[in-house]
C-alpha positions in Angstrom: 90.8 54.9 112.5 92.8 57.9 111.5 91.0 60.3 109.7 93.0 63.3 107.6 91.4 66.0 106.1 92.9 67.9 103.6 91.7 71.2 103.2 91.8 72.9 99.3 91.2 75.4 97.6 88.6 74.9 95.1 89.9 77.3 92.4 93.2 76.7 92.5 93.9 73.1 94.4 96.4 74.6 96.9 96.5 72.8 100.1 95.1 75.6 102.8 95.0 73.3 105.8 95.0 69.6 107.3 93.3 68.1 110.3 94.8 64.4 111.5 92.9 63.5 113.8 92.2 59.3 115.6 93.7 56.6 116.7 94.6 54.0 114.3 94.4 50.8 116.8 96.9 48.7 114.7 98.5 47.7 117.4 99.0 48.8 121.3 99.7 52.0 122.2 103.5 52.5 121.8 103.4 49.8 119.2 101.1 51.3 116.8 103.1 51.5 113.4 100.3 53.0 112.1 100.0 55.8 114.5 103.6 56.8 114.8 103.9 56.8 111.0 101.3 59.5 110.6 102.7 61.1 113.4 106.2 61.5 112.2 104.6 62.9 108.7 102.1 65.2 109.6 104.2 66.4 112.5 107.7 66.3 110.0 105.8 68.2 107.5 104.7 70.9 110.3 108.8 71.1 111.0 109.9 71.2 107.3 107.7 74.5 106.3 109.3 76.1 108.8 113.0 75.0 108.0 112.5 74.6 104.4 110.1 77.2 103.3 110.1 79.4 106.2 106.7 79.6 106.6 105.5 79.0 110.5 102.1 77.5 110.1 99.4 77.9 112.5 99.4 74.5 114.1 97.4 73.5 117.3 97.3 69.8 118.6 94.5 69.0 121.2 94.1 65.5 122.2 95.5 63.9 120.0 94.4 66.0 117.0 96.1 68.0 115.1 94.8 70.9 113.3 97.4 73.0 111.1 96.2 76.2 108.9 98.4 77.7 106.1 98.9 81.6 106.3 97.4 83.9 103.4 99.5 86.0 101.3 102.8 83.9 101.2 105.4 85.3 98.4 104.9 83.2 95.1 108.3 81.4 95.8 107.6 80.8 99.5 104.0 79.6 98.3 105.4 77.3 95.9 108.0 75.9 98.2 105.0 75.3 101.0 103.0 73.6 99.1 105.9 70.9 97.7 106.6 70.3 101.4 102.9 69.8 101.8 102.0 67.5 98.7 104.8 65.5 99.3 103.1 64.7 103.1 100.0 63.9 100.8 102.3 61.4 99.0 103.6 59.7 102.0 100.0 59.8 103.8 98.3 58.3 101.3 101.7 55.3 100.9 100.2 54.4 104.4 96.6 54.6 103.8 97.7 52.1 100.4 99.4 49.3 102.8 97.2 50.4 106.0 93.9 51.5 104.6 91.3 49.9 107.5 93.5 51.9 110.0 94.0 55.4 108.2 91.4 57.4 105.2 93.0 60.5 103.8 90.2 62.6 102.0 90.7 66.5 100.0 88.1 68.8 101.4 87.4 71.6 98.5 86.9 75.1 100.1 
């Protein structure tokens, strides 16, 4: 199963961090809808901070898991702009975990 841990704020909700981290096992490796759809959104959303807020975040992958921190002190507007990029890979996470549930869980983790 893929497990992916969304790391929050308590006080104010904002997404501070994610970990994705297992293998689905939908299908064989290469095959594995499952898999390559999480990939392409946790990995996308890595990509579209950068090109869409400008924010680089601090993003390490080590077998197969990915762990990706969001910097402190971000401008309001850059802030803001992060965190749509971010929510909306909440959105699309949790449209896979709806159709693929026994293959992916997506939990918040208040901090």
């Amino acid at each position: 199963m893929i497990r992916v841990n969304i790391r929050r704020d308590r006080a104010s909700n904002v997404i501070r961090g994610f970990k994705a981290e297992g293998h689905a096992l939908f299908d064989e490796s290469g095959r594995d809808i499952v898999c390559a759809g999480v990939s392409a959104v946790t990995v996308g959303a890595v990509n579209a901070a950068e090109a869409v807020a400008g924010v680089k975040l601090d993003a390490v992958t080590d077998r197969g898991i990915l762990h990706v921190g969001v910097p402190e002190g971000l401008p309001d507007e850059t802030g803001k702009s992060l965190q749509i990029v971010l929510e909306s890979m909440v959105v699309m996470l949790k449209s896979i975990e709806d159709s693929y549930g026994e293959y992916i869980r997506v939990t918040d983790r208040f901090v």
